[in-house]
C-alpha positions as CSV (number, residue, x, y, z in Angstrom):
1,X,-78.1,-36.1,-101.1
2,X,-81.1,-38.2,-99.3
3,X,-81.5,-41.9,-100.1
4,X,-85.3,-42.9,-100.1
5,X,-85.8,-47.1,-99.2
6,X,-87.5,-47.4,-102.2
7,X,-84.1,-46.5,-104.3
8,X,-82.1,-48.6,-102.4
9,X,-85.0,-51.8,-102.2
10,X,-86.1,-52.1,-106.0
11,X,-82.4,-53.4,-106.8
12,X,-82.2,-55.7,-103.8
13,X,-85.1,-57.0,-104.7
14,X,-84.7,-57.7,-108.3
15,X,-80.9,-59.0,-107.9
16,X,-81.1,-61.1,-104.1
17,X,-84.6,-61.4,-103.8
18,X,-87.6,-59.5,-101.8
19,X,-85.9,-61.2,-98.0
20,X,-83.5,-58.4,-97.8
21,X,-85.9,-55.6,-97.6
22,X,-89.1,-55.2,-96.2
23,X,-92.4,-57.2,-97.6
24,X,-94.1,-55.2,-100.5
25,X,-97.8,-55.5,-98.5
26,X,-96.4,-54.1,-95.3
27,X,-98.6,-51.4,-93.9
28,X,-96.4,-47.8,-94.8
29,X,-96.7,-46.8,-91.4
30,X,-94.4,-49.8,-90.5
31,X,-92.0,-49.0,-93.2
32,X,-92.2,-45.4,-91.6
33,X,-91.3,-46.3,-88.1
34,X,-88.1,-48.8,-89.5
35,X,-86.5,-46.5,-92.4
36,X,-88.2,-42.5,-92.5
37,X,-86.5,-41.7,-89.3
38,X,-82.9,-42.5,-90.9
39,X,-81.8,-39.6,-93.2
40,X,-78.3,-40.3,-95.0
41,X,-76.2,-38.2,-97.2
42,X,-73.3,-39.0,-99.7
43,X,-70.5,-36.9,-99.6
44,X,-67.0,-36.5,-100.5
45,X,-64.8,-35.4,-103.9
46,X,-63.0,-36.7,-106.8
47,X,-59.7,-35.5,-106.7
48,X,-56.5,-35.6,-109.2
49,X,-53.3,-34.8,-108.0
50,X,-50.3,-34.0,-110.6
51,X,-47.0,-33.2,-109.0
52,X,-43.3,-32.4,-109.8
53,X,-40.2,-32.8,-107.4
54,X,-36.6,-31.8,-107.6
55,X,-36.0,-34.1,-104.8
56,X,-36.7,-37.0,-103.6
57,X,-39.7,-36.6,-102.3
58,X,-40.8,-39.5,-99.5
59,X,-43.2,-41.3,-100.8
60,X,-43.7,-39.2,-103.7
61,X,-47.8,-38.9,-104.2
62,X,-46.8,-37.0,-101.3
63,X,-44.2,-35.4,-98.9
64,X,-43.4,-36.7,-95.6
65,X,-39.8,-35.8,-95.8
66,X,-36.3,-35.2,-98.7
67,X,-34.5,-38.6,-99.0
68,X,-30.9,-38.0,-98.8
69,X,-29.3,-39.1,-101.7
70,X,-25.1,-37.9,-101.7
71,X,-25.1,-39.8,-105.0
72,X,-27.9,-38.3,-106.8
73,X,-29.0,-35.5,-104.8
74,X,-31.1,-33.7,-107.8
75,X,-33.0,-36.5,-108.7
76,X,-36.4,-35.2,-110.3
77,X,-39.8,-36.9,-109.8
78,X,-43.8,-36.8,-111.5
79,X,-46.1,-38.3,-109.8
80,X,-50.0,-38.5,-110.7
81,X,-52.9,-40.2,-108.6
82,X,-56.7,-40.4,-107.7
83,X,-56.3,-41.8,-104.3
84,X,-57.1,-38.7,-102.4
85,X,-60.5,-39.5,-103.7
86,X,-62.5,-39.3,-100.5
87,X,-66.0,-40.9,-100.2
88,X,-68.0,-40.6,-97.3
89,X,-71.6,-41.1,-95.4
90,X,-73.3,-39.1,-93.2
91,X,-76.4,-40.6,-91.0
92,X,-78.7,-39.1,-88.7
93,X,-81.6,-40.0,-86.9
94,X,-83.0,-41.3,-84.9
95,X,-83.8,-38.3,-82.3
96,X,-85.4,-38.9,-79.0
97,X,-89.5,-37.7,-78.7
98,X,-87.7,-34.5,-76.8
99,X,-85.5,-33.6,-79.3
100,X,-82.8,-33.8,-76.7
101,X,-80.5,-36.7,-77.7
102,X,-79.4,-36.4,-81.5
103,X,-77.8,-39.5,-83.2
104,X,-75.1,-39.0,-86.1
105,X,-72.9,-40.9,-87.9
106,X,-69.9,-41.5,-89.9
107,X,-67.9,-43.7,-92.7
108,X,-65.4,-41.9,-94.8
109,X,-62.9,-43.7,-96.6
110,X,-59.9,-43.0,-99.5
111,X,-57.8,-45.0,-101.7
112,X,-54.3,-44.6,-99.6
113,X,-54.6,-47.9,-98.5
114,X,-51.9,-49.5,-100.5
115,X,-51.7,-51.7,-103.7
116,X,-50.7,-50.9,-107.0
117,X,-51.1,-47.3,-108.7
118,X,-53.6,-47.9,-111.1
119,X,-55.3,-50.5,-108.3
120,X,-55.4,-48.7,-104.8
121,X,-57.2,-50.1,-101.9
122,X,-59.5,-48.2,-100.0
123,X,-58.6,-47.0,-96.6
124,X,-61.0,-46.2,-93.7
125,X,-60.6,-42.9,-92.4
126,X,-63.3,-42.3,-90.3
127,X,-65.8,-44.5,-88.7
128,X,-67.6,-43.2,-85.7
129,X,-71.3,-42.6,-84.1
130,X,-71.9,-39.5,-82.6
131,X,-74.3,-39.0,-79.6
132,X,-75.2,-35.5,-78.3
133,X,-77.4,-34.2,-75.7
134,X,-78.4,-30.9,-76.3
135,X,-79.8,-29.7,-73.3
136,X,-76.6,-30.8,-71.0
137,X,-74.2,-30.1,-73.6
138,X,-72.6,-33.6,-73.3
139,X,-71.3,-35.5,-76.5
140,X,-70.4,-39.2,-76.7
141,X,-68.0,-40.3,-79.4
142,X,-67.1,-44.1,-80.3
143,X,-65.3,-45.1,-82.8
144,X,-63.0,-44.2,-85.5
145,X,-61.6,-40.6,-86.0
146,X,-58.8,-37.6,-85.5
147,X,-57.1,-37.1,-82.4
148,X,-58.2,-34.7,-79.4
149,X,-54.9,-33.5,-79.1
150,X,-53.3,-30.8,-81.9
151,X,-57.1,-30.6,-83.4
152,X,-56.2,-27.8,-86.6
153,X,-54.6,-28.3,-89.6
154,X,-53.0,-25.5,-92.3
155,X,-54.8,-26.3,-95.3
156,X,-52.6,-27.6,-97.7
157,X,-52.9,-29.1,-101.5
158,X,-50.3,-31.5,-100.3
159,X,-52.1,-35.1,-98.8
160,X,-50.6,-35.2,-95.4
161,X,-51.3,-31.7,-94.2
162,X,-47.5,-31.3,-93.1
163,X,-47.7,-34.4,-90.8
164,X,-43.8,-35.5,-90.1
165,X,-42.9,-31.7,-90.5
166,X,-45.0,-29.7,-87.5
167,X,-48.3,-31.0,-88.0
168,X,-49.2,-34.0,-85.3
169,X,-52.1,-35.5,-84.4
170,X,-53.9,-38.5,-86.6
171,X,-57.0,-40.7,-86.7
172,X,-57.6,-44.2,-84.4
173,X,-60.3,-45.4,-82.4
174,X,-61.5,-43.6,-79.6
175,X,-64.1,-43.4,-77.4
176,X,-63.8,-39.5,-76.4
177,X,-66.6,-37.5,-73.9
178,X,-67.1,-33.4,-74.0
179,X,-68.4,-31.0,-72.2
180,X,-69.6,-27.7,-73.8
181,X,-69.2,-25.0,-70.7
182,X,-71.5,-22.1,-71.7
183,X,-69.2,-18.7,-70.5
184,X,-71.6,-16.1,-72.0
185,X,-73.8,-15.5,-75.2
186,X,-70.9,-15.6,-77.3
187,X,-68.0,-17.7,-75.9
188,X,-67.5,-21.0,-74.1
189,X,-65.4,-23.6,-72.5
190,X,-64.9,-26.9,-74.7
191,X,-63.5,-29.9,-72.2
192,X,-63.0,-33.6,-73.9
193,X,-61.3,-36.2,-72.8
194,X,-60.6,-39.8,-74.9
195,X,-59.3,-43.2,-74.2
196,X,-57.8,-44.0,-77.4
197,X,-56.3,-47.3,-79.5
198,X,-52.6,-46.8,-79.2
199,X,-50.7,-47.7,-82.6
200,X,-47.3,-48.9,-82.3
201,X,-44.9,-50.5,-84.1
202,X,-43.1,-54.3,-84.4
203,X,-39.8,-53.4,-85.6
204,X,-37.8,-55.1,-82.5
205,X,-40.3,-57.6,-81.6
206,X,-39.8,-60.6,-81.3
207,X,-44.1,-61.6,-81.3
208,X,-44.4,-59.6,-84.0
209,X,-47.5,-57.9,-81.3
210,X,-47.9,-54.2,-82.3
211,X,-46.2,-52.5,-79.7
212,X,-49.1,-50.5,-78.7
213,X,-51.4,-53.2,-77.6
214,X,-48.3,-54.8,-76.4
215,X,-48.5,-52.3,-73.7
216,X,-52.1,-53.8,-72.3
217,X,-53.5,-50.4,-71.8
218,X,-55.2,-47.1,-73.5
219,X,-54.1,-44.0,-74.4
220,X,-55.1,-41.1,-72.9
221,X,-56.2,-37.6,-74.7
222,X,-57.6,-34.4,-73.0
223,X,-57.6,-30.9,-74.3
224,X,-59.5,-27.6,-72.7
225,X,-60.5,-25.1,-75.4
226,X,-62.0,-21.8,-75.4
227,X,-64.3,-20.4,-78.0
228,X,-65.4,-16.9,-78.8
229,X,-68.0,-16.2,-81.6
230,X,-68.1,-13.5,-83.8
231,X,-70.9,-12.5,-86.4
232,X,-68.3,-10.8,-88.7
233,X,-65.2,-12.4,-88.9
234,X,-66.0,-16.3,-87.9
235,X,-65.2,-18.1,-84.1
236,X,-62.4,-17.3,-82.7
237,X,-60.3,-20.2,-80.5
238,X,-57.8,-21.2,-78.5
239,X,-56.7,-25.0,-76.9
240,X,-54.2,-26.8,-74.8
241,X,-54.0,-30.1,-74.9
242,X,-52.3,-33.4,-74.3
243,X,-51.4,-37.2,-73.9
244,X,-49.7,-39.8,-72.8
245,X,-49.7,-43.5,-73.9
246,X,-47.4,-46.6,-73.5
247,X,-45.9,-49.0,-75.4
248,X,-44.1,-52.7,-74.9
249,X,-41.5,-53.8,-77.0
250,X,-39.9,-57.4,-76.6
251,X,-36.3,-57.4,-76.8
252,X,-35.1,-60.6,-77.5
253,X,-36.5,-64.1,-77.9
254,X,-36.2,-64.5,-73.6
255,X,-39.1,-62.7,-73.0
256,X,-36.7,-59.6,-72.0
257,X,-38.7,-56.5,-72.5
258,X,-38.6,-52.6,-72.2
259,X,-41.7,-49.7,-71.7
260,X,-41.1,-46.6,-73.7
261,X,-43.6,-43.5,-72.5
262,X,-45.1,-41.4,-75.1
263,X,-46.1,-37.7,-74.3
264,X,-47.2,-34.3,-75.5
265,X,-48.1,-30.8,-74.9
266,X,-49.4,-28.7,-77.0
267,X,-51.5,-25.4,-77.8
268,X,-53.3,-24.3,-80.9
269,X,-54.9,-20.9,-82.0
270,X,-57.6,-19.7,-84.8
271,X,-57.8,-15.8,-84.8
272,X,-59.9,-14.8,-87.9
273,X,-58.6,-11.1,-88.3
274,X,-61.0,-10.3,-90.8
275,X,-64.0,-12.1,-92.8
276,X,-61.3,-13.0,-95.7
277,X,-58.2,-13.5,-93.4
278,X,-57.8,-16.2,-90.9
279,X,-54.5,-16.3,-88.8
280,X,-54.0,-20.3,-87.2
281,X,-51.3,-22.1,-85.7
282,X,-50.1,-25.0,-83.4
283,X,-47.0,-26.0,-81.8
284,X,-46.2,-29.2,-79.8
285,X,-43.4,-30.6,-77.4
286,X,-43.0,-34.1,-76.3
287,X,-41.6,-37.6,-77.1
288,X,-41.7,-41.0,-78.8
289,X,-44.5,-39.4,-81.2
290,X,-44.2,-41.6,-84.3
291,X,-47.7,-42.7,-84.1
292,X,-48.7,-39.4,-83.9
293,X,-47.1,-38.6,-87.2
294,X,-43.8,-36.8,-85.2
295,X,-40.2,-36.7,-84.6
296,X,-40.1,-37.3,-88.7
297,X,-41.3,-40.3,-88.3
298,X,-39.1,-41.4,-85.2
299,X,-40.4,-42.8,-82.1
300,X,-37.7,-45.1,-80.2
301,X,-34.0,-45.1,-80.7
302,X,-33.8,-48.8,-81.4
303,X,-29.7,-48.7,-80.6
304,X,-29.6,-46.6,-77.3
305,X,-33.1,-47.9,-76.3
306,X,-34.6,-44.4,-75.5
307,X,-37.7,-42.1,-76.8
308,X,-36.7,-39.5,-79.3
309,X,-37.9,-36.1,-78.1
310,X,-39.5,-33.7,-80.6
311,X,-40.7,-29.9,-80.7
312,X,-42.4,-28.1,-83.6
313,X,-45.5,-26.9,-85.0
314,X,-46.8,-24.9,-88.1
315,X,-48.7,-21.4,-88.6
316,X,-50.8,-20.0,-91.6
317,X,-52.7,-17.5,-93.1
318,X,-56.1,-18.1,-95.1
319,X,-56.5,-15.7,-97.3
320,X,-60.6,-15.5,-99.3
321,X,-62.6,-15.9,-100.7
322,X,-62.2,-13.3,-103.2
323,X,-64.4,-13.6,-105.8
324,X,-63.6,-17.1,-107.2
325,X,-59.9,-17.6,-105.4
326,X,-58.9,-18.2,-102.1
327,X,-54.7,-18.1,-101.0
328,X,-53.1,-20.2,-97.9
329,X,-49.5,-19.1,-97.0
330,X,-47.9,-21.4,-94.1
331,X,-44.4,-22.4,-92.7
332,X,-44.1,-25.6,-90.7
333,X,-41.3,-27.3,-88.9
334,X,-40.3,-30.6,-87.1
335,X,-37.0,-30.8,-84.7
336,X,-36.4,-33.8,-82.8
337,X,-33.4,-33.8,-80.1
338,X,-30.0,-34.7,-81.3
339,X,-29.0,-36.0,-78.1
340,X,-31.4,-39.0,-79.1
341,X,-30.6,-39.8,-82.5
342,X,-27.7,-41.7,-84.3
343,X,-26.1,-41.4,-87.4
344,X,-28.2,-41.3,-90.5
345,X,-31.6,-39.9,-88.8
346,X,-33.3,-37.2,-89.9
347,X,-32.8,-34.3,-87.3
348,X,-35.2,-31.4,-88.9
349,X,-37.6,-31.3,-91.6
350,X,-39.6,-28.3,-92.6
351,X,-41.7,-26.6,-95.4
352,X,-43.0,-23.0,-96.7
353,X,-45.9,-23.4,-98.9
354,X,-48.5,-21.3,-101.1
355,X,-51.7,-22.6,-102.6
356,X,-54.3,-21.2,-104.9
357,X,-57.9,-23.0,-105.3
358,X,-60.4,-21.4,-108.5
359,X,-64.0,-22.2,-107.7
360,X,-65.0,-23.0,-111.1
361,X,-68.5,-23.5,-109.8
362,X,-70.0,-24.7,-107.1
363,X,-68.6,-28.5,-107.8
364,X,-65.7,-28.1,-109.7
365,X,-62.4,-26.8,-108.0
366,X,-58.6,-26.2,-109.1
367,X,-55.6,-25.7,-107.0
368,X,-52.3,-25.0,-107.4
369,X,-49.7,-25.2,-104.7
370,X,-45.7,-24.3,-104.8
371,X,-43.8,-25.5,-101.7
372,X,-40.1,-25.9,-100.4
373,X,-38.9,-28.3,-98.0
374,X,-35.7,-29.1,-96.7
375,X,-34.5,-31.8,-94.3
376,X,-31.5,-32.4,-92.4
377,X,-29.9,-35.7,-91.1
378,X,-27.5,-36.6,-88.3
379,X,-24.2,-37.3,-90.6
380,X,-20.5,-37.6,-90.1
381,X,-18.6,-34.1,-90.6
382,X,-17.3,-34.7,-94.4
383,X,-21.1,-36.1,-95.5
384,X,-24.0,-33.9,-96.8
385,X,-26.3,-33.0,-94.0
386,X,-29.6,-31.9,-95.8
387,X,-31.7,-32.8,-98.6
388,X,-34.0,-29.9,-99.9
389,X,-36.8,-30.2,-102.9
390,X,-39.2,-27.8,-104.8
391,X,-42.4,-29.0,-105.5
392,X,-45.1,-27.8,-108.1
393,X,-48.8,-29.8,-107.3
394,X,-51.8,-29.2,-109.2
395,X,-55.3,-30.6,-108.8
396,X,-58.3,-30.8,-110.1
397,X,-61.7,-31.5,-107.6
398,X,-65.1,-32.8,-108.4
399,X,-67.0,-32.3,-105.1
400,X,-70.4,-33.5,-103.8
């Protein structure tokens, strides 16, 4: 959808005033040279999400993980929300008089940023310009958006894509450089690198600094992919990546302190089989990757003073379109390391899922997904270990 000047002026004008926008008598090759070269597009959906739990689903919108519950351990849940709505702009322009350097960018926001149900503040996804030069294959990226590392996701109905159970990898500023490495006609070598915002936490503080910027330095993101295209079936690819970051904490209120490393490996494939079946997954080692969305949500053992170590990952099928349908099928898992948990922390969380999405039309979408999960806790002998849930989501989309 392309915004003319004119749309966006004749408001201004008549509500702040003709300073705001450029003089009615300018000459239209001036207003060419300022706005024309600027194209922008609205995008994004409306989205409902209607949801019933057997469990106690964590937060309950959505499902990071089962709360454990010995008391009540079949406590059923509904939960109904708009704050996936996702709205977003696209820009682009202005290109150099080669055509060599293009010029993108992005805002994208949704309505998980807190507040009350019925009164959700928006939350700013991505946020990010975009420079690529296409004769040297370079790209420059600065600002907001998802990580280098762990770059798929299985497409689920569910909000957080199986984050906290096998998915990781999240969004934070950035400013990330990549190579494209031309092998032969149809396949190439994808190289990008990223020095990245770390996020921490200020649990154990005593400056109440995040923990992350405590630390006084970047993160640091790579990953080296290979890509294969294919007329028939759809690109083909294959990654390793990793990173490491840092983080400070101050423990006590004598300026006593202690560095924790964070750390991953990890590898992720898309093999379409077909042109209707798509065969993807990703799995991950590493530690202390609560700000990757991790270890369930662990990071640092706050009692023994050491990073929890995590392994896991998720794989999927995508099945469509046919006709007006298309299927995902998935199983993900997350399994942090005993040896660095205590009593009462969640020590594996994972989920099999199914979704269904009708194309109505070309705007108008519905889904249905069916998913278990189950997750298990570090507990004393004699107490429940695990917490499991059924969970039947359905959801209409408007998109534009």
């Amino acid at each position: 959808m392309n915004i003319s000047i004119r749309a966006v002026c004749v408001p201004m004008l008549l509500i702040l005033g003709a300073g705001l926008c450029p003089a009615a008598d300018e000459g239209e090759d001036e207003k060419k040279a300022v706005w024309s070269t600027i194209q922008m597009q609205v995008y994004g959906y409306i989205k409902l999400d209607a949801a019933y739990d057997t469990g106690q689903a964590v937060p309950g919108n959505y499902v990071k993980w089962i709360d454990l519950d010995p008391l009540n351990p079949h406590d059923s849940q509904f939960n109904m929300t708009a704050n996936e709505t996702r709205l977003g702009l696209r820009l682009k322009g202005p290109a150099d008089e080669h055509g060599n350097l293009e010029t993108t960018g992005t805002v994208e926001i949704d309505f998980y940023g807190g507040g009350a149900e019925n009164k959700p503040r928006p939350m700013l996804r991505h946020a990010y310009v975009d420079l690529h030069w296409r004769q040297s294959n370079w790209r420059f990226l600065a600002g907001q958006t998802g990580d280098v590392i762990s770059p798929l996701y299985p497409k689920t109905l569910d909000y957080p894509v199986a984050w906290w159970a096998g998915n990781i990898g999240y969004r934070r500023p950035q400013l990330r450089l990549t190579k494209t490495l031309p092998l032969t006609e149809s396949s190439s070598v994808v190289v990008s690198g990223a020095l990245t915002r770390d996020i921490g936490s200020t649990a154990s503080t005593f400056t109440g600094v995040d923990s992350g910027t405590d630390a006084g330095m970047p993160g640091i993101q790579a990953r080296v992919g290979w890509q294969l295209r294919s007329r028939s079936a759809g690109p083909a690819s294959f990654g390793l990546s990793g990173h490491w970051a840092k983080e400070h904490f101050q423990i006590n209120d004598e300026g006593d302190h202690l560095d924790f490393d964070s750390w991953s490996g990890n590898f992720d494939f898309r093999l379409p089989l077909t042109a209707h079946v798509t065969f993807m997954a990703e799995v991950y080692t590493g530690v202390n990757l609560a700000q990757y969305l991790g270890g369930i949500g662990q990071g640092v053992n706050l009692e023994t003073n050491e990073e929890i170590g995590d392994t896991g990952g998720w794989i999927s099928l995508d099945l469509g379109p046919f006709h007006n349908l298309t299927h995902h099928v998935g199983l993900t898992a997350s399994d942090p390391d005993d040896d660095n948990l205590v009593l009462g922390d969640r020590s594996f969380n994972s989920s099999i899922f199914w979704n269904g999405f009708y194309e109505l039309n070309r705007h108008v979408h519905f889904a249905l997904e069916l998913s278990y999960w189950n997750t298990e806790y570090l507990v004393a002998e004699t107490d429940p270990d695990s917490a499991d849930n059924f969970r039947v989501q359905f959801a209409v989309f408007y998109r534009f």
